[in-house]
C-alpha positions as CSV (number, residue, x, y, z in Angstrom):
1,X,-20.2,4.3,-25.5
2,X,-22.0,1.9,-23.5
3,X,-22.8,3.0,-20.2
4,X,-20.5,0.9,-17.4
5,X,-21.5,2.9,-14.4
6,X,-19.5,2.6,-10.7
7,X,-21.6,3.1,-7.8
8,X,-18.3,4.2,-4.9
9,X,-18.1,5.0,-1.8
10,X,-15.8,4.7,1.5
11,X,-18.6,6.2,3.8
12,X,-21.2,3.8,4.7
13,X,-25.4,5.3,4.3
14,X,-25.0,7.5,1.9
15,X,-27.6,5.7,-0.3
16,X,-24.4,3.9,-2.6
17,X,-27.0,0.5,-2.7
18,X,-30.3,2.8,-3.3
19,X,-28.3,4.5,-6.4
20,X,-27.4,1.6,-8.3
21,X,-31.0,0.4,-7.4
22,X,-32.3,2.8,-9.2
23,X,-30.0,3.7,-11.9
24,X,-29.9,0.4,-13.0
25,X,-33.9,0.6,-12.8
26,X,-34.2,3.6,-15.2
27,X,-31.3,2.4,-17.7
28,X,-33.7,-0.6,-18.1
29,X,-36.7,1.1,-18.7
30,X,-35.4,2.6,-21.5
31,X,-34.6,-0.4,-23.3
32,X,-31.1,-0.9,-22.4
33,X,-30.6,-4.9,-21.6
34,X,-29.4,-4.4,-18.2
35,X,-26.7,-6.0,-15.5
36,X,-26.6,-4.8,-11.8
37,X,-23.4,-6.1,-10.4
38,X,-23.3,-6.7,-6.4
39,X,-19.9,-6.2,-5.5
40,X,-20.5,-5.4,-2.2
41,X,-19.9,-8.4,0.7
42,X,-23.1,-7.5,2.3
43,X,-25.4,-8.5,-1.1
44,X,-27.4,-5.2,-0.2
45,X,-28.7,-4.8,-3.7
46,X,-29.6,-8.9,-4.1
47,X,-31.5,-8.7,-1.2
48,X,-33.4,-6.0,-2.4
49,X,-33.7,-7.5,-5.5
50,X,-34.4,-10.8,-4.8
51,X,-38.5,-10.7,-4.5
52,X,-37.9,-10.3,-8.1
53,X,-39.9,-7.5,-10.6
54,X,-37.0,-5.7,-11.5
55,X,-36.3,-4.9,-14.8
56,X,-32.8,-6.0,-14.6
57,X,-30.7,-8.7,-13.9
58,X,-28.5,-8.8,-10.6
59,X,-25.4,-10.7,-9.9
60,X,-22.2,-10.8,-7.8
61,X,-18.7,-10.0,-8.7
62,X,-18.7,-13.0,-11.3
63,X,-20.6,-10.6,-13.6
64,X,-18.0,-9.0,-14.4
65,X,-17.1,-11.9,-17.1
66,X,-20.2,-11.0,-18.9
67,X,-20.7,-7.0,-19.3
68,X,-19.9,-7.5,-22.7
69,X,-23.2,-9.1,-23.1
70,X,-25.1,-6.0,-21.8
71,X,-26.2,-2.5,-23.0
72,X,-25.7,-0.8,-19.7
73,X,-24.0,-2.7,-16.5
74,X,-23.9,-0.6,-13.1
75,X,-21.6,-2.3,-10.3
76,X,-22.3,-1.8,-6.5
77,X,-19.1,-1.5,-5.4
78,X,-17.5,-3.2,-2.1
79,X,-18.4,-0.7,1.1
80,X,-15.5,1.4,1.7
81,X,-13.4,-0.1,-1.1
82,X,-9.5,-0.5,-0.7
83,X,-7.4,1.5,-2.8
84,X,-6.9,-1.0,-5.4
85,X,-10.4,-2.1,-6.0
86,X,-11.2,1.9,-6.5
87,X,-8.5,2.0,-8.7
88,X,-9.2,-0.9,-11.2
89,X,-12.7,0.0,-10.9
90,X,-12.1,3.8,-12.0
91,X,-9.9,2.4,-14.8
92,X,-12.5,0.2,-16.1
93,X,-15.5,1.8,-16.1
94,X,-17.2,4.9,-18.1
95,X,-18.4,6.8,-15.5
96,X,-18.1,6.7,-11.7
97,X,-20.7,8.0,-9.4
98,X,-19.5,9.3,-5.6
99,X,-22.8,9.7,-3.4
100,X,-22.4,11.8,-0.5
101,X,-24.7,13.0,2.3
102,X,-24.4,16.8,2.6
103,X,-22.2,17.1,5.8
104,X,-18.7,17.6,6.4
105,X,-17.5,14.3,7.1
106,X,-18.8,12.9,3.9
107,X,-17.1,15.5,2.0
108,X,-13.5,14.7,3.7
109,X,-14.3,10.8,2.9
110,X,-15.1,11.2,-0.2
111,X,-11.9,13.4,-1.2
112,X,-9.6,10.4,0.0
113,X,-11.7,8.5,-2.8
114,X,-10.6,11.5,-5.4
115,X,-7.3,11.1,-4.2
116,X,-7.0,7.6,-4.9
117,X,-8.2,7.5,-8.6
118,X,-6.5,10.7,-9.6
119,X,-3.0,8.8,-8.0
120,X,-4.3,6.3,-10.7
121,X,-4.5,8.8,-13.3
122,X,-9.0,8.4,-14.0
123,X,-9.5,11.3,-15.5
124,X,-12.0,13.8,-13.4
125,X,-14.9,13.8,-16.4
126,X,-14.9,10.9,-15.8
127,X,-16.6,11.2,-12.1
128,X,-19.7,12.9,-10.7
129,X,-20.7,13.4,-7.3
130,X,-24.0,12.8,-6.4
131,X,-26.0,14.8,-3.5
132,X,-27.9,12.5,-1.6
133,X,-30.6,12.6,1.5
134,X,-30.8,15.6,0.3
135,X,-33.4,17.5,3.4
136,X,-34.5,20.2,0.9
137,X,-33.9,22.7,3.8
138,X,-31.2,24.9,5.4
139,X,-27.9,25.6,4.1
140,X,-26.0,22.1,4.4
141,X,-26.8,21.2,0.8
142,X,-25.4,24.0,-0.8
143,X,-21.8,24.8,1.2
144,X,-21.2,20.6,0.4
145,X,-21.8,21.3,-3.1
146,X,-19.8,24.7,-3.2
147,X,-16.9,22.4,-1.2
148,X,-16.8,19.6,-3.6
149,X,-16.9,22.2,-6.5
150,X,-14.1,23.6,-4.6
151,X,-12.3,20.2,-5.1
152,X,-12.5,20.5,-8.6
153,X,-14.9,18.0,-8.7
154,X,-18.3,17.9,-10.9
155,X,-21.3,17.7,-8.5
156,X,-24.6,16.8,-10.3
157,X,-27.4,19.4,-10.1
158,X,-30.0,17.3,-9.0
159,X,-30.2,15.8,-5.9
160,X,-31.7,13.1,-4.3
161,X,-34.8,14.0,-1.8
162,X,-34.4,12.6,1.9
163,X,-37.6,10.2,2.4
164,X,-38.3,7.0,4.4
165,X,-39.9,5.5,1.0
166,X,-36.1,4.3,0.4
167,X,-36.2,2.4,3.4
168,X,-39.4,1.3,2.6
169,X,-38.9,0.1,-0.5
170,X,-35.7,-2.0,0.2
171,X,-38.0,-3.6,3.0
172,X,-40.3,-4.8,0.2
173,X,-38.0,-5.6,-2.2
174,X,-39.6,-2.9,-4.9
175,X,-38.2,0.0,-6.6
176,X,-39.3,3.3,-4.8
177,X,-41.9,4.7,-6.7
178,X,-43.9,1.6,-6.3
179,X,-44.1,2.3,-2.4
180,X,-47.6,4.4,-2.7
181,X,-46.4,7.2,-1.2
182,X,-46.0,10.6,-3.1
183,X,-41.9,11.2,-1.7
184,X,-41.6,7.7,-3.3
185,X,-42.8,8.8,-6.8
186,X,-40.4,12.2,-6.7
187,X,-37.6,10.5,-5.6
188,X,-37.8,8.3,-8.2
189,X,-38.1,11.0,-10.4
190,X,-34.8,12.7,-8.8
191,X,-33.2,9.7,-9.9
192,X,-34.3,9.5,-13.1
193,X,-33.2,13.0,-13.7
194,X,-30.3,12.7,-12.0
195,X,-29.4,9.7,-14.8
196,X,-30.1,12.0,-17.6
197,X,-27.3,14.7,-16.6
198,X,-24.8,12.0,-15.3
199,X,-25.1,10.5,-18.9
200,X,-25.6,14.3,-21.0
């Protein structure tokens, strides 16, 4: 199956924009022609993208006429999405990825979101939950991951490493290993990986 990837989230910074970024990046550099859809009002991932050197194509909800043409599409969804975009998104796409910061109040958002596509009947393989500014130190990281798991809900083994390179890199309109700075490179690499088990 071709991979048709949702980027969701209710919760505002919890690096939705930087996911499909880089997703989209990675799906492309392995030959896949392809499409990052901007869904979200803001145009977040076109202005990232705009200084051009990515090795995909980016456009607005209007894309959605055209996935067919494309080997892999990855939509940016609308920031904190109404009930019945999540739902015909979930129902249309192969895979939905839920990022969440590991704190509390991202863990109660993002269970509203479950709520909402298992009311629509998407089944659960069908989403991941992906650990993002991920610190690397104290506990927060793994009680979020043992109370999505709790859930029910598949949470991705790798995580995404916490570094200002993202901010960086969105500043410059490059992906972020091209920022020069070593956290750059690794968190591209967490991504990368990241891909690998969302699509196993």
């Amino acid at each position: 199956m071709k991979p048709r990837i949702a980027i969701m989230s209710r919760k505002g910074g919890v690096g939705k924009t930087s996911t499909a970024i880089h997703f989209a990046a990675h799906l492309a550099y392995q030959g896949q022609h392809t499409l990052l859809i901007d869904g979200d009002d803001r145009g977040y991932a076109s202005t990232w993208a705009r200084q051009g050197g990515m090795p995909f194509e980016v456009d607005g909800v209007g894309g959605l006429m055209r996935v067919g043409e494309y080997d892999a599409v990855v939509i940016d969804s609308q920031a904190d999405p109404s009930e019945a975009e999540i739902t015909t998104l979930g129902r249309n796409v192969s895979q939905i990825v839920l990022p969440a910061v590991p704190e509390a109040q991202a863990v109660s958002g993002l269970a509203q979101t479950v709520g909402v596509l298992d009311r629509a009947g998407v089944p659960r393989e069908r989403l991941a939950v992906l650990l993002t500014m991920d610190t690397r130190v104290g506990t927060a990281t793994r009680e979020a991951r043992e109370a999505l798991e709790g859930l029910g809900l598949r949470v991705l083994g790798q995580t995404i490493r916490d570094t200002v390179a993202f901010r960086h890199a969105s500043g410059q309109g490059v992906l972020v290993h091209r920022v020069g700075n070593t956290t750059g490179k690794m968190a591209w690499l967490d991504y990368e990986t990241a891909l690998r088990e969302l699509l196993a």
